[in-house]
N, C-alpha and C positions, 0 to 999 in steps of 0.2 A: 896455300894462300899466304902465310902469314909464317913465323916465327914461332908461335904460340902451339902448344903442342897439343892442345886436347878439341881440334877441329884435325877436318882430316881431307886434303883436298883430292879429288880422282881426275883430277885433271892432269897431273904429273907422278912419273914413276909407276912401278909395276899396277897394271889392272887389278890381276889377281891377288896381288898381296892386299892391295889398298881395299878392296872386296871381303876377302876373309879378316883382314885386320878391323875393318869395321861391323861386321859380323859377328865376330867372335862376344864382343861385351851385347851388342844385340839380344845374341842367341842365348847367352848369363840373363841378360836383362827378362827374356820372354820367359825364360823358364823359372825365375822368380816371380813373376807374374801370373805365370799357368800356376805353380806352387800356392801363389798369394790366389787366384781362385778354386783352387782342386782343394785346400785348406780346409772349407766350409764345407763340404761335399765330404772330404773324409774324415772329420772326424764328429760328425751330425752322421753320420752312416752308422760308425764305429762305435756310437756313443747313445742316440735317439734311437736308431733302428730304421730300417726300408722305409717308412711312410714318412719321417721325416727328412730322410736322403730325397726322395722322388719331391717333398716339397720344394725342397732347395735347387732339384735339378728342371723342374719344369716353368723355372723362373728364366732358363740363361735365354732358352730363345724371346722371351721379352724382355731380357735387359738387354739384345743385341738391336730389336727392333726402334726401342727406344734411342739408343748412342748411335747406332749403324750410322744415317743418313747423315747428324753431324760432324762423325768420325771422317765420314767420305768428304764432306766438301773442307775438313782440317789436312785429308793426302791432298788436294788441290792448295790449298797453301803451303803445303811442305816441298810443290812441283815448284810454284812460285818462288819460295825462298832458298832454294836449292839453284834454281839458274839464277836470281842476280848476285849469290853467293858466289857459282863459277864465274860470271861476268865480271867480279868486283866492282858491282853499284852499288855502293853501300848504303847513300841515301835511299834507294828502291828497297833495300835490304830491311833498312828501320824502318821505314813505314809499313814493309807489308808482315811484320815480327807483330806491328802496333794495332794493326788490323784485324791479324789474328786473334790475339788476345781479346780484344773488346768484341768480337764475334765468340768467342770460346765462354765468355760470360754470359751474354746475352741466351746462346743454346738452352748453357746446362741451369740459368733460371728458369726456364720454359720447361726443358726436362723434367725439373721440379715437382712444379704446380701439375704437369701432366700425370705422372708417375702416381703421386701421391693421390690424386681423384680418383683415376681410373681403373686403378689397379685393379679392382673386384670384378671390374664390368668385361675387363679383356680378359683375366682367370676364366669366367665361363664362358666366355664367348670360345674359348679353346677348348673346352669339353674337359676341364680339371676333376678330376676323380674326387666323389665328394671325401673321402677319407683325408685326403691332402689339402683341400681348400683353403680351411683355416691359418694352414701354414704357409702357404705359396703367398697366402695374402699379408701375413704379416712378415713374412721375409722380404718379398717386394717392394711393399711397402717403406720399411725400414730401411732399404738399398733406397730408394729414389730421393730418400730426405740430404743422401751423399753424393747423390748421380752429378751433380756439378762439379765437383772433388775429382771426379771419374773425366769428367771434359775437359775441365782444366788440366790436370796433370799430362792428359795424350794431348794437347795442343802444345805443351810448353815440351814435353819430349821429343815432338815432332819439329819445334824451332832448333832444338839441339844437334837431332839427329840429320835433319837437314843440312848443316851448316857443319857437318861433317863429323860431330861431339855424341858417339856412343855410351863413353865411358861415364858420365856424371850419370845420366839417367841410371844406368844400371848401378851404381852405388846407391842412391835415393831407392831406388824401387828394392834392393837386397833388404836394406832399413825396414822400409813400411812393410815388407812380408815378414820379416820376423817380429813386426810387430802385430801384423795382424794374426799369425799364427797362436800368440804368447795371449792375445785377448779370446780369439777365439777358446781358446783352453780355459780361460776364466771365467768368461760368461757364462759358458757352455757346462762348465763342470763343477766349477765352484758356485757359480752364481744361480744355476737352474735356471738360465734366459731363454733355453731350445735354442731353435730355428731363429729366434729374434736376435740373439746372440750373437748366431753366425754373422750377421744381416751386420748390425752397430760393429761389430770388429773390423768388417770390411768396410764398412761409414769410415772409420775413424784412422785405418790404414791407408785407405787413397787420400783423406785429410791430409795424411803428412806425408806422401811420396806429391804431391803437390807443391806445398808449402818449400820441400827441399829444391825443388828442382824451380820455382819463383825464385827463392832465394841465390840461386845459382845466377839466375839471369839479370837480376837484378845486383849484384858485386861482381858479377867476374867485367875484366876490361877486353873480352872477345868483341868481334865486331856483331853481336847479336846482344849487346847489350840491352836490359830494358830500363826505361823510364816509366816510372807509375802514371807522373802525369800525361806521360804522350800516346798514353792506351785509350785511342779511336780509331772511330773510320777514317779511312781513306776513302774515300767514294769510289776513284780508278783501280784503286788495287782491288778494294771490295770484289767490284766487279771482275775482275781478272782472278781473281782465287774462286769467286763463284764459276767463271767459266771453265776453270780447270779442274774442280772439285764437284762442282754439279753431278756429271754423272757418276762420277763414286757414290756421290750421298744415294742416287736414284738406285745404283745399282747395290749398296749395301740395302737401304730400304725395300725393295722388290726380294732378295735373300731374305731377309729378313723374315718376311709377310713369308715366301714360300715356309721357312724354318717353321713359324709357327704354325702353318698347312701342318707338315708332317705330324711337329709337336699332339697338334689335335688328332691327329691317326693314331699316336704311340698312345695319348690318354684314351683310347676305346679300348683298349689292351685290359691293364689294371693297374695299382699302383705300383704293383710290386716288379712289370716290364717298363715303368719310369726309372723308377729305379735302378736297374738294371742297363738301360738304353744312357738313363743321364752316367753311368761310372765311364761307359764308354764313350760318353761324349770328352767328358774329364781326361782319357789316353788319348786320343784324336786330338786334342788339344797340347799335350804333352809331344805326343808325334811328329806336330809341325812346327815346334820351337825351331829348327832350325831352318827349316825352308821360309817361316815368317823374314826369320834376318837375313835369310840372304834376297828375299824378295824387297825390302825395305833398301837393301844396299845396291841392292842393281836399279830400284826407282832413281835412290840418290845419285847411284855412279850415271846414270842414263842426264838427269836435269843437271846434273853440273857441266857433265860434257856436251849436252848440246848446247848453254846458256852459253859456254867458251867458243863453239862453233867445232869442236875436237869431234866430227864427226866417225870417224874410222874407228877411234878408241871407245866412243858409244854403242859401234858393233860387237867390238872386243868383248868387252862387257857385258852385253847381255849376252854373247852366247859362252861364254865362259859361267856366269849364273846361272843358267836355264840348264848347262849342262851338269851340274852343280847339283841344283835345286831337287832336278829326277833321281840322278843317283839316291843322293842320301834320304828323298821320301822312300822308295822302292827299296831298300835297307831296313831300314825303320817298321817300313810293314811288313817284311817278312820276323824281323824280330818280335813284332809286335804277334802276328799271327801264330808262332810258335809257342808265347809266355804267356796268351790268353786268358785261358784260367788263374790265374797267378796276378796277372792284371787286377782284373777284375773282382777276384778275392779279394785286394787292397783296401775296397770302398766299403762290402759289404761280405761275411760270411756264409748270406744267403742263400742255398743253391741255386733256388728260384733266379734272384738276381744272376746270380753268376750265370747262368745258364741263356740267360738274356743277350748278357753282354759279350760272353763268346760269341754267341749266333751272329754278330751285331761285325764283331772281327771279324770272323770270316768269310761273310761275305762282300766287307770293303776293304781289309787289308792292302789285299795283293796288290787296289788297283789304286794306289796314292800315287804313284810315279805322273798318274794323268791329272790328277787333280793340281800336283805339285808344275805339270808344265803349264796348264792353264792359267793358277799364280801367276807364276814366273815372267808367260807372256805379258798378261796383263801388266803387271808392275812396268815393265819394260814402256809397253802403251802408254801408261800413265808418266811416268819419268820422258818420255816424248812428248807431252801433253795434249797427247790421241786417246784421253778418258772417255771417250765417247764409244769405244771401239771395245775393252770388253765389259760397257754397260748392255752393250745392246745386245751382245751374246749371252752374256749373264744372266738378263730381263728373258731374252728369248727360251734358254738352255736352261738355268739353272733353279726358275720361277714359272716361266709358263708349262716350256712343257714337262717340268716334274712334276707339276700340280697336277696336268690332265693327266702323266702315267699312272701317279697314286690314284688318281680317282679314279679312272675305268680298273686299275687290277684292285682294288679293294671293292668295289662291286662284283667280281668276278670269285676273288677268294679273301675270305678276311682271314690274312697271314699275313705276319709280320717282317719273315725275308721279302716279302716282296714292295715293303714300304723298304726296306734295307737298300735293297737293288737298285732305287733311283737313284742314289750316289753315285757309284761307278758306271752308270749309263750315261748318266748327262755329265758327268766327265771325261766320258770318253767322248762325247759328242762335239762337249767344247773345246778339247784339246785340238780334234780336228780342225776346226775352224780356226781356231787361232795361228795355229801354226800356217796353213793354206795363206791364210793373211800378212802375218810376216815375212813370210817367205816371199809372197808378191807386190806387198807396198814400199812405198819409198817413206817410210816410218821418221827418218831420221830427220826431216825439217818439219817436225812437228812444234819446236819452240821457235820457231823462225818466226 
């Protein structure tokens, strides 16, 4: 687009290069960021023992329920600022940068006040093992007093990475992980903070992966420059990143609610298969570092080139990602299901745990390659600004009917591969569909 090196345009020159070259600090950036949260996990495991690992771990699917929806309607602003970025409207550009932000404020004060109420009410509402309570409550707790910290930062990453700028985020986010690593070890060990410990390190670490990457936006002369005083609404654009981001948020929040389904199946269990299920959540996480980045680069490669009208090289694109995307999940899980025990050792020495967390691999490893094309499409959908398309499979596939498989086979046998098993079911389910879909719409005048 410009001169300036640290945007990155996909509108000209190689697809695939401009894909992996974007990716690449991505894929750095997620995996300091799985690191900046597998941090609290491993060394509250390593350090507290099981019951306060399973506290720490039976928080993530409510920190996800809480961020989910407004994470989803900030990818609808990132479809937004991503085509008048290919377009070169620059005024469209600044106001919907200015949009975002004072929407990214407004969220994560709300997040707030929510988090911080309710937290006890929804812990049992999920069936938290009382051995853990205490901690799940003050861990959560403690995270929701920074959950704005958490908004803001992914809204201003998501302006950068939009706008074609990988590279800043991932230095910023390198910073606050090794800072939150170096607090966590102090609270935790010097300070005898526990579980609250972990909580205020990861408060005070998205603090300043924030603060850096504001600071970015507001000095650098990129054309996503920000202004303090020009952070409002737009009313039109408002509307137009809610119409693109709507169903993200619906369909992160409908996940969400399902995740905490499961969640509450895994606490009938006992503490000590939280524990065990949360180390495995922590590799899962780790696993999909890179199919995150290259799902994030194929939305961006998809909304720059349709905003430009480069419809052909929008095909390019995503089937160059998508074929991309499987591979390296389908790699990943077969390493991952080999090194299992070993994995899973990491978190905790428990055999108990460990014995969890294998079962946990084995029965989902193998089949990432589908969950990774499910991604992939989606992103694709959404980068078209067809977010509606795997909200409604998502909603349908990955929330409804996982909820009713869990619930008629947990009446039938209470075992735990078989809360396992709804993973690669309704990922194989959704895969189907999506592909079906792509394969027969005319996807590409979706930003038209």
């Amino acid at each position: 687009m410009s001169s300036t090196t640290s945007t990155l345009d996909f509108t000209q020159g190689s697809l695939g290069k401009n894909i992996i070259k974007f990716s690449v600090p991505l894929f750095l950036g997620n995996l300091f960021q799985q690191l900046y949260n597998a941090a609290d996990s491993l060394i509250v495991g390593n350090t507290l023992g099981p019951q306060a690992l399973a506290s720490v771990a039976s928080s993530g699917s409510l920190i996800f329920i809480m961020v989910g929806f407004f994470n989803g309607l900030a990818i609808g602003a990132g479809v937004v600022i991503s085509k008048y970025f290919g377009a070169r409207n620059h005024e469209r550009l600044k106001k919907a940068i200015h949009t975002d932000l004072a929407f990214g404020l407004v969220a994560g004060l709300f997040l707030t006040v929510f988090g911080v109420l309710l937290t006890p009410s929804i812990l049992r509402w999920m069936r938290t093992p009382a051995d853990i309570m205490q901690g799940s409550v003050t861990y959560f707790r403690i995270y929701s007093f920074g959950i704005l910290f958490c908004v803001m930062y992914n809204i201003t990453m998501g302006i950068m990475n939009a706008t074609g700028d990988s590279r800043h985020p991932l230095i910023y986010l390198m910073i606050s992980s090794a800072t939150n690593i170096v607090l966590d070890l102090f609270f935790i060990k010097v300070l005898h903070w526990g579980v609250g410990g972990a909580a205020a390190a990861t408060t005070i670490g998205q603090a300043l992966s924030f603060v850096l990457c504001m600071f970015r936006l507001i000095r650098t002369n990129e054309v996503y420059k920000v202004y303090i005083r020009e952070i409002r609404f737009d009313i039109p654009l408002l509307k137009e990143i809610v119409r693109y981001g709507l169903p993200s948020g619906i369909q992160n929040s409908v996940i969400a609610i399902a995740n905490v389904f499961v969640q509450s199946n895994y606490n009938t269990f006992s503490s000590i298969a939280v524990a065990g299920i949360g180390a495995y959540m922590k590799i899962e996480g780790f696993a999909f570092i890179p199919i995150n980045a290259f799902v994030a680069a194929i939305t961006t490669c998809i909304g720059q080139n349709l905003g430009a009208g480069e419809h052909q090289r929008a095909k390019q694109g995503a089937r160059f990602g998508i074929i991309v995307c499987m591979v390296l999940a389908e790699s990943i899980g077969l390493l991952e299901f080999i090194f299992a025990k070993h994995l899973i050792g990491l978190f905790n020495s428990d055999p108990e745990v460990i014995a969890y967390g294998v079962r946990q691999i084995h029965v989902e490893s193998l089949f990432y390659c589908l969950l990774a094309l499910s991604h992939s499409i989606a992103g694709v959908m959404r980068g078209a600004g067809k977010a509606k398309i795997p909200m409604f499979v998502m909603l349908g596939v990955w929330c409804i009917f996982r909820v009713l498989y869990i619930t008629v086979a947990m009446s039938i046998s209470h075992t735990v591969e078989l809360v396992f098993a709804a993973y690669p079911i309704t990922w194989t389910i959704s895969s189907i569909i999506f592909l079906i879909y792509m394969l027969r719409s005319d996807w590409v005048h979706g930003l038209e």
